[in-house]
N, C-alpha and C positions, 0 to 999 in steps of 0.2 A: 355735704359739699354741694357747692350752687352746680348746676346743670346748664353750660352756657349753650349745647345745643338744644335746647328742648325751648329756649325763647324765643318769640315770635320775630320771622324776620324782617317784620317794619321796624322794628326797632335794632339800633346800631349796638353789637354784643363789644365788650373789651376787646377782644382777639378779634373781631372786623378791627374794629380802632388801630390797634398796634400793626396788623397785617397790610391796611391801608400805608402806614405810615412807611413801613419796613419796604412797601413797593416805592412809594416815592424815595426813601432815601436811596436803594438801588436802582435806583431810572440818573438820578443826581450822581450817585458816584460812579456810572457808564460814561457819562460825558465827561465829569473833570476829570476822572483816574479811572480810566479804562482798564490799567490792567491790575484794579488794588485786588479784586477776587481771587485771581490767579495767585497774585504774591500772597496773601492769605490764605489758600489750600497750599501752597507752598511750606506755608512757615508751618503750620499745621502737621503734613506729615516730616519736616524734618526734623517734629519732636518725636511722632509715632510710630517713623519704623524701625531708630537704633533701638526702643523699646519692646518695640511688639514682634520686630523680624529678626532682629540681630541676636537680641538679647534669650525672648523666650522660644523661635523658630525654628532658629537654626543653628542653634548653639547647645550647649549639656545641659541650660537649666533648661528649659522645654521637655528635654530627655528626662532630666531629674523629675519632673513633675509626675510623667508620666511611672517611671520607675516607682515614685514614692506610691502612688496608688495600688499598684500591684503589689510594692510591700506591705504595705497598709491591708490587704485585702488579704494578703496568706498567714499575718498575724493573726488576723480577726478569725481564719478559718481553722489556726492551731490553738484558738483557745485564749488568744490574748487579752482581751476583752473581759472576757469572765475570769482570770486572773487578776486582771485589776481592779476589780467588784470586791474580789473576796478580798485583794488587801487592804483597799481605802474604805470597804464600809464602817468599820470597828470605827476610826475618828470620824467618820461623816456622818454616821449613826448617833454619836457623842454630840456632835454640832447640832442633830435633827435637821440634817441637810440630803438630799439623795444623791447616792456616791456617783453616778451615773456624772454627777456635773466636771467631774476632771477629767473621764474618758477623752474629748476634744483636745484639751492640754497635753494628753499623753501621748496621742497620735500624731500633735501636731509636732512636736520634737522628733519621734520617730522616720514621719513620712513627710508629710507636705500639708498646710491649712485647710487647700481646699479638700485633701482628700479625709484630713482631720473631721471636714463637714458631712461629706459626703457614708462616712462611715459612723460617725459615732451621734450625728446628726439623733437619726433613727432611733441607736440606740436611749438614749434619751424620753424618745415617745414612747417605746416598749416599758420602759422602766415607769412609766408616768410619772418625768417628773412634772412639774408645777410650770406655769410658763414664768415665772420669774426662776427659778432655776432652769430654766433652759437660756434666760436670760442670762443669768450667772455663769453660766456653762461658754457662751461666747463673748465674754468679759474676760473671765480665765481664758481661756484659751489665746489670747491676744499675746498674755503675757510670757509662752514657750515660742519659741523660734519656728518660724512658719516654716523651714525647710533643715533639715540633718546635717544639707551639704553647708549652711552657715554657720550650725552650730561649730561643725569639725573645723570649717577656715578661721571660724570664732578663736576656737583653741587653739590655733597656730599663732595667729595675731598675736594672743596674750603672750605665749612663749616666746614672740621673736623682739617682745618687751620686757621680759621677764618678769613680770606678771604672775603670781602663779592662780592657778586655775582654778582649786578647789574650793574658796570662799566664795568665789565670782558667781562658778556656778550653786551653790547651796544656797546663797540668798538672793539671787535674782532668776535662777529656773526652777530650785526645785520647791523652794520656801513658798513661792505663790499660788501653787498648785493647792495647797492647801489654807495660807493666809486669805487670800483675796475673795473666794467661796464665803471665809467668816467674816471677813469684815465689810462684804455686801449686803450678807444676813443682817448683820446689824444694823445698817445705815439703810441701803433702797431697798433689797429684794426680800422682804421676811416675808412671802410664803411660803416659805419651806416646809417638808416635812420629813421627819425620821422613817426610815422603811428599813425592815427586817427581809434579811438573805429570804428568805422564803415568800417572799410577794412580789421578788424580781423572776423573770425568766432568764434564762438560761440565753446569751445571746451568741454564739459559734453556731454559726449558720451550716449546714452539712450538704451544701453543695459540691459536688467532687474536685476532686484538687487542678485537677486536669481544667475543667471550666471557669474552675476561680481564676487562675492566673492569666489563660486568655479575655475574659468577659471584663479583667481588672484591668488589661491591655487597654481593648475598646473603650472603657469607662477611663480612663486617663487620658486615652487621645480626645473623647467628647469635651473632656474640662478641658484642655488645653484650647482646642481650638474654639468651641464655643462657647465657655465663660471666662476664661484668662484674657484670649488674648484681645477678644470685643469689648469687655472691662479697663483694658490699660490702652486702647485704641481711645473709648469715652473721657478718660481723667486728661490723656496726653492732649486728647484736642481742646481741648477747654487749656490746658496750657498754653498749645500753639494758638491758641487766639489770643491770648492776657501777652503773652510774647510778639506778637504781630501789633498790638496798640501800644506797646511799648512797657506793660503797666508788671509781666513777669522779674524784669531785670530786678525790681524794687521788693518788688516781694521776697525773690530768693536771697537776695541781701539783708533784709529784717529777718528770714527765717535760719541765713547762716548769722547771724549778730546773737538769736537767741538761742541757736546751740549750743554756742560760745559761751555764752552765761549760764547753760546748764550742764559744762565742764564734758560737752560731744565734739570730738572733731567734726568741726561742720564740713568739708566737701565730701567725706562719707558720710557724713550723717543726712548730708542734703539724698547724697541716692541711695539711702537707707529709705528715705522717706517719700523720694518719686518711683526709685526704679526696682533697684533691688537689693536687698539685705546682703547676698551673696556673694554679690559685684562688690559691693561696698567693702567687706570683710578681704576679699582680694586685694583689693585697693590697698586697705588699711597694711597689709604685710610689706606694702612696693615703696612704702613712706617712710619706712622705718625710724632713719637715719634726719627726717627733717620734722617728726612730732615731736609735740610734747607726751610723756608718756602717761601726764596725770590727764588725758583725753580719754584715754583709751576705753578704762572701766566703763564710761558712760556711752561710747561708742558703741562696743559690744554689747548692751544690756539693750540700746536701744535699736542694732540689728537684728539680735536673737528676741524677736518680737512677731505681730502679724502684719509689719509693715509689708509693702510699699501701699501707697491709698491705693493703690487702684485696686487692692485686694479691700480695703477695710470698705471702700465706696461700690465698688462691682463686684466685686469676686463673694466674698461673706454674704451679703443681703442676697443676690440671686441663686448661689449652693442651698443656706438654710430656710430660704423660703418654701423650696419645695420640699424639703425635709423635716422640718420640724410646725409645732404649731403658734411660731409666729410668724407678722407679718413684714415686709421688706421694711419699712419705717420703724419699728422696734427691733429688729434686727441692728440696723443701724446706726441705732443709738447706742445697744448693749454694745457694738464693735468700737465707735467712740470714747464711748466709756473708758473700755479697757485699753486705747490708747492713751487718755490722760493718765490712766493710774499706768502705764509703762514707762512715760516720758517723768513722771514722779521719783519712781522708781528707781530711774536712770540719774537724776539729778541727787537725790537722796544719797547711794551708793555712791556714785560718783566724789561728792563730799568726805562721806563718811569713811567707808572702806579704803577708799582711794590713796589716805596719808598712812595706811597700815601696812598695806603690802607693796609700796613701792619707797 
């Protein structure tokens, strides 16, 4: 990459250029619209705080977050971890894949995404997998519910549409966990390799139970407050800008037009996709009586996922950065990724399933 400080500075760098310009346009718009700034940080945080303060602050989900990691952390300390090794290696040894890459998918259902990173991240490197399965490992994982508390509001929805449950979830939570690993293999990620029970270590960490639970405390209050809520503070202000030139309203309109065609309630599904799956999933139960109910499948498939972006854009790249060995930019593509194949997924099912059980 070019090096724009290290150019001599008689000569005019891009970023003088744009920064010059950026001061004359704010010297021009002091005088004609003194006060557009103001209304601009304005618009700004009145996307950020029902998000950042309302929602994950001072509310249960911020609690849930933190909760989920100290769940996450006394599974991992009874052995859950290495229970899930011994089950999925038999087929992941069959595929010549390292079982290690569902770990994230499991915990993420279990507890919470970030804490899905933050725990089985590691695991991963101990296990050596390959960086394209570790790549594979946060593609999977997209496609389990980033939080327990949506899955369970998930199941309510379905029931209060009658809906039944057990197709729903077998081919759009549990079937991925092991489709989506193989048919990555095939297509982008084939370094893979087959690894026998005996070249993995043993990962139940034997920290005493007593310091698990609190150090799992602190470790959930640091994601919360230092990567959640500075992650969906970034995505929301880039909203409250695109809202403040007027250019959001059209957006969110094209983006509720294409849920719509991919048979999602779009006003959950819009804050499936900015704010929160869990919210959403609430939501969905309060409508009952004014959806359509062939929304719903596609609704929930694409709640019970790693949405809102502000996780797939902050939250995912900066958790597995420091935990695994990739980097913030390949992170973010494998998070991508397993967005398109969720949103597939959701439209697939949604079709298909959808005239069988309703």
């Amino acid at each position: 990459m070019r090096d724009f400080n290290n150019q001599p500075r008689t000569k005019w760098s891009r970023n003088e250029i744009i920064g010059v310009c950026l001061v004359i346009l704010s010297v021009i718009i002091l005088f004609l619209s003194p006060s557009s700034l103001s209304d601009l940080i304005d618009a700004i945080i009145a996307r950020v705080f029902p998000v950042a303060i309302e929602i994950f602050l001072i509310s249960n989900v911020g609690v849930a977050v933190i909760v989920s990691v100290i769940v996450g952390r006394i599974l991992e300390r009874l052995g859950f971890t290495d229970g899930l090794i011994r089950l999925f290696l038999p087929i992941m040894r069959f595929f010549k894949i390292n079982p290690s890459v569902i770990i994230p998918g499991i915990y993420n259902v279990l507890g919470d995404i970030n804490a899905a990173g933050r725990i089985a991240g590691p695991v991963l490197v101990q296990a050596k997998a390959t960086r394209d399965e570790q790549k594979m490992a946060i593609a999977t994982m997209i496609q389990s519910p980033q939080s327990f508390a949506t899955f369970v509001i998930g199941l309510i929805a379905l029931a209060k549409f009658g809906i039944p449950a057990l197709p729903v979830i077998l081919l759009s939570i549990i079937a991925p966990l092991i489709v989506i690993p193989l048919l990555l293999k095939i297509t982008i990620y084939k370094d893979t390799k087959r690894v026998e029970l005996v070249e993995l270590p043993r990962f139940t960490p034997n920290t005493p139970m007593l310091q698990t639970l609190f150090s799992s405390a602190i470790e959930g209050t640091e994601l919360l407050l230092l990567v959640i809520i500075p992650a969906i503070a970034a995505v929301f202000t880039v909203v409250g800008v695109l809202d403040f030139f007027g250019i959001w309203a059209y957006i969110e309109s094209g983006l509720a037009s294409v849920l719509q065609i991919l048979q999602i309630e779009p006003s959950t599904g819009i804050v499936s996709i900015l704010a929160s799956p869990t919210l959403a999933m609430a939501q969905l139960i309060e409508v009952v009586e004014s959806t359509d109910p062939r929304l719903i499948v596609g609704s929930f498939i694409l709640a019970n996922s790693g949405l809102p972006l502000s996780v797939i854009f902050g939250q995912i790249p900066t958790t597995w950065a420091s935990i695994s060995d990739l980097n913030e930019k390949e992170i973010l593509k494998s998070a991508l990724l397993g967005t398109v194949i969720r949103l597939i997924t959701a439209f697939v099912l949604a079709y298909v399933l959808t005239p069988l059980i309703i």
